[in-house]
C-alpha positions in Angstrom: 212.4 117.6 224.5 216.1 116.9 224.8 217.8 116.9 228.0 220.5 118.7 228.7 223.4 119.9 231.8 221.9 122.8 233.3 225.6 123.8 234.9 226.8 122.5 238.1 227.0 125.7 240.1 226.5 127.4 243.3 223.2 129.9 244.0 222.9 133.3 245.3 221.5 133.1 248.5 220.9 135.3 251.9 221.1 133.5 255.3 219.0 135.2 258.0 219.9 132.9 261.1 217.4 132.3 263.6 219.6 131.3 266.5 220.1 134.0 269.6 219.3 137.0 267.6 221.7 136.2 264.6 224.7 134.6 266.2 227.2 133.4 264.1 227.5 129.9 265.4 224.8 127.6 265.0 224.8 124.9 267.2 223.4 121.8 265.4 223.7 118.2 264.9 221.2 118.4 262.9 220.5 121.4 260.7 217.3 122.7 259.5 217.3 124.6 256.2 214.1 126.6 255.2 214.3 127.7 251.6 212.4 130.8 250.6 212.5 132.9 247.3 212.8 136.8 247.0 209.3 137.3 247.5 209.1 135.2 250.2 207.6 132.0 249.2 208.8 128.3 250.3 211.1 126.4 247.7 210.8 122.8 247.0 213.0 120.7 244.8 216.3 122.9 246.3 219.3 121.1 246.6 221.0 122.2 250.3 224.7 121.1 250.4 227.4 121.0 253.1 230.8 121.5 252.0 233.1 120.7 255.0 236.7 122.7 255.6 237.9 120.3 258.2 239.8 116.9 257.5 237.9 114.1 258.6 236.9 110.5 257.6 234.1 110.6 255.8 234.4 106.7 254.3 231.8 105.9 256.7 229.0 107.8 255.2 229.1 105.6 252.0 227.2 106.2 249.2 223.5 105.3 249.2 221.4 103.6 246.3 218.3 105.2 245.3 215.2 105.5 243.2 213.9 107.2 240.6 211.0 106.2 239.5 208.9 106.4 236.3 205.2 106.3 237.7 201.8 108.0 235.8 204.5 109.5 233.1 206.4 110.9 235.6 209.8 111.0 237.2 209.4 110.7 240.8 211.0 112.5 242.3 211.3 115.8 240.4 215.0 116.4 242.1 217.4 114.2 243.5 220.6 114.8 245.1 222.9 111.4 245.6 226.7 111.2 246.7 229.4 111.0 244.2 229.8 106.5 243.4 226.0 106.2 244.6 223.4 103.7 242.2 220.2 104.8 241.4 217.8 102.7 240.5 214.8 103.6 237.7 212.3 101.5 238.2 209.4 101.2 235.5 205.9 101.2 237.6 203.8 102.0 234.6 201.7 99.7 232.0 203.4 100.9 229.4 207.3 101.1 228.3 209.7 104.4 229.1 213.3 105.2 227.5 215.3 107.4 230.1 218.0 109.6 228.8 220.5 112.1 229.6 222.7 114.1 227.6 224.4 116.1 230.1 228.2 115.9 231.6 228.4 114.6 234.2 226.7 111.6 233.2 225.5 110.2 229.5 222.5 107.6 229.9 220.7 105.6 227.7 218.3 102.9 228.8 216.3 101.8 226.3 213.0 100.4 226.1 211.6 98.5 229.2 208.5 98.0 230.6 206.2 97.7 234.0 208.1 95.9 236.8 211.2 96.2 235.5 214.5 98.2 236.5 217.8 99.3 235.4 220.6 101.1 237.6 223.1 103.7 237.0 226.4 104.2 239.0 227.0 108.1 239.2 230.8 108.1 239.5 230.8 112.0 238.6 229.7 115.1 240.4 227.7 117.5 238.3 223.8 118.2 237.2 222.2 115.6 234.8 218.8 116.4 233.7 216.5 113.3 232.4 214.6 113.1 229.8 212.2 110.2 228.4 212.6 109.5 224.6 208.8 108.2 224.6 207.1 111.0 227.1 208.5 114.6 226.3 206.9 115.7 229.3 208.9 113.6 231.6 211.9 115.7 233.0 213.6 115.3 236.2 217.1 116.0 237.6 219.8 114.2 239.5 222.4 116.4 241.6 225.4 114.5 242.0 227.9 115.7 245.1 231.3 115.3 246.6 230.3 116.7 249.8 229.2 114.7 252.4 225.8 116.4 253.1 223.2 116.7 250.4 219.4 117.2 250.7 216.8 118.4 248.6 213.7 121.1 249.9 210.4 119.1 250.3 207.3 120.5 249.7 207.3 123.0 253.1 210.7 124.2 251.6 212.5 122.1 254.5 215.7 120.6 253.7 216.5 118.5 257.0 220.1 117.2 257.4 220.7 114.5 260.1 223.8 114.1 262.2 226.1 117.1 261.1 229.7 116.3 262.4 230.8 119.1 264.3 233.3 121.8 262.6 233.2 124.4 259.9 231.6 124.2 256.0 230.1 126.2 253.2 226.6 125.9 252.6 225.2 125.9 248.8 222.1 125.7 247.2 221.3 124.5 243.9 217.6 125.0 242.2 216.5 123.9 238.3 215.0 127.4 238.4 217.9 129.5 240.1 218.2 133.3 238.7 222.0 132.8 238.7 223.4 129.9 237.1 227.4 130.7 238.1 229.0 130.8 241.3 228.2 134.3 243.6 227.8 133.4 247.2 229.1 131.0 249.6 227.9 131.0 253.7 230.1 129.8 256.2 228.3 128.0 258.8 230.3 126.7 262.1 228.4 123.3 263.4 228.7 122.8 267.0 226.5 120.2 269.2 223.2 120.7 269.3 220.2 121.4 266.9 219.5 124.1 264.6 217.5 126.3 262.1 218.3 128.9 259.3 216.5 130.5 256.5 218.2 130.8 253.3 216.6 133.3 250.7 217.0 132.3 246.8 217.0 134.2 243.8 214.6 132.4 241.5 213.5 133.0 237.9 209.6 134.3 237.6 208.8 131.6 235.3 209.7 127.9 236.8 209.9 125.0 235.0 208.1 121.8 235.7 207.3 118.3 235.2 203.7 118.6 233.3 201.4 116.1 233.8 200.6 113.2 231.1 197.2 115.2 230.9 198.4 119.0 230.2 200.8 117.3 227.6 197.9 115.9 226.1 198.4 112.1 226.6 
């Protein structure tokens, strides 16, 4: 398995609002994304994002370091989204030795071989998609989704994408999925952020055949 950029872009998506019968402001600090596909099932692993078009200071939400770890032959977790100068950390829980490595764009990594207990860090300095792979485990595959924006959360297993503390104003919501239909750019929402809390729905266009992590057992280890 090799990995490679699966294209930085922007999904397809319908927002049904749930607020007042479909008004068009939502008033939310924090905001409440439920990610569905076309027929109506949740979708984890989504990546929601907030693109704000207002001027503010945003140096005090500063990039936060993270994990990705290799545990039972897996990348854990599947997706995750980190701001733009953020470190992840890939920590080595197994008995046995990984190789992480990505070939994509916005970030080339290599770390070679290393085993239980220990951990390397990357500094994402670049927005894009960079899929992992694991030169020892070709069922190990994974995906970090590296933003500019301010606001970045990925689906969990309820399709809920739950962002905290959402300055007031206007922004452009995206969504980004490993499995999207649509790999370019063909919607955009606005969404105008007042005070208080709120919900929406977001509908995806998703490919019928989704690919997944496998197990170290269905890839016969």
């Amino acid at each position: 398995m090799i990995a490679t950029d699966t294209g930085f872009s922007r999904l397809h998506f319908i927002l049904l609002l749930v607020l007042w019968g479909g008004a068009t402001a939502l008033w939310a600090g924090d905001l409440s994304v439920s990610v569905i596909d076309d027929q109506g099932e949740l979708v984890e692993h989504a990546v929601v994002v907030l693109h704000p078009l207002f001027d503010d200071d945003w140096s005090t939400l500063e990039p936060q370091a993270s994990l990705m770890k290799q545990r039972g032959a897996m990348f854990r977790p599947f997706v995750l989204a980190v701001g733009t100068g953020s470190t992840v950390s890939f920590p080595n829980l197994d008995e046995f030795r990984h190789q992480v490595y990505s070939y994509s764009k916005a970030k080339r990594i290599e770390l070679r071989l290393y085993g239980m207990d220990e951990s390397k860090t990357v500094l994402f300095d670049r927005a894009g998609i960079v899929a992992l792979g694991c030169n020892i485990h070709d069922n190990m595959l994974a995906y970090i989704y590296v933003s500019d924006d301010p606001y970045h959360v990925v689906s969990d297993a309820q399709g809920m994408a739950l962002i905290r503390d959402v300055r007031p104003g206007e922004y452009e919501m995206t969504i980004w999925h490993p499995d999207q239909k649509k790999r370019r750019q063909s919607h955009m929402q606005s969404l105008s952020v007042l005070a208080d809390s709120a919900a929406v729905a977001a509908r995806i266009e998703m490919r019928s055949s989704r690919r997944q992590q496998q197990s170290p057992a269905s890839a016969g280890y």
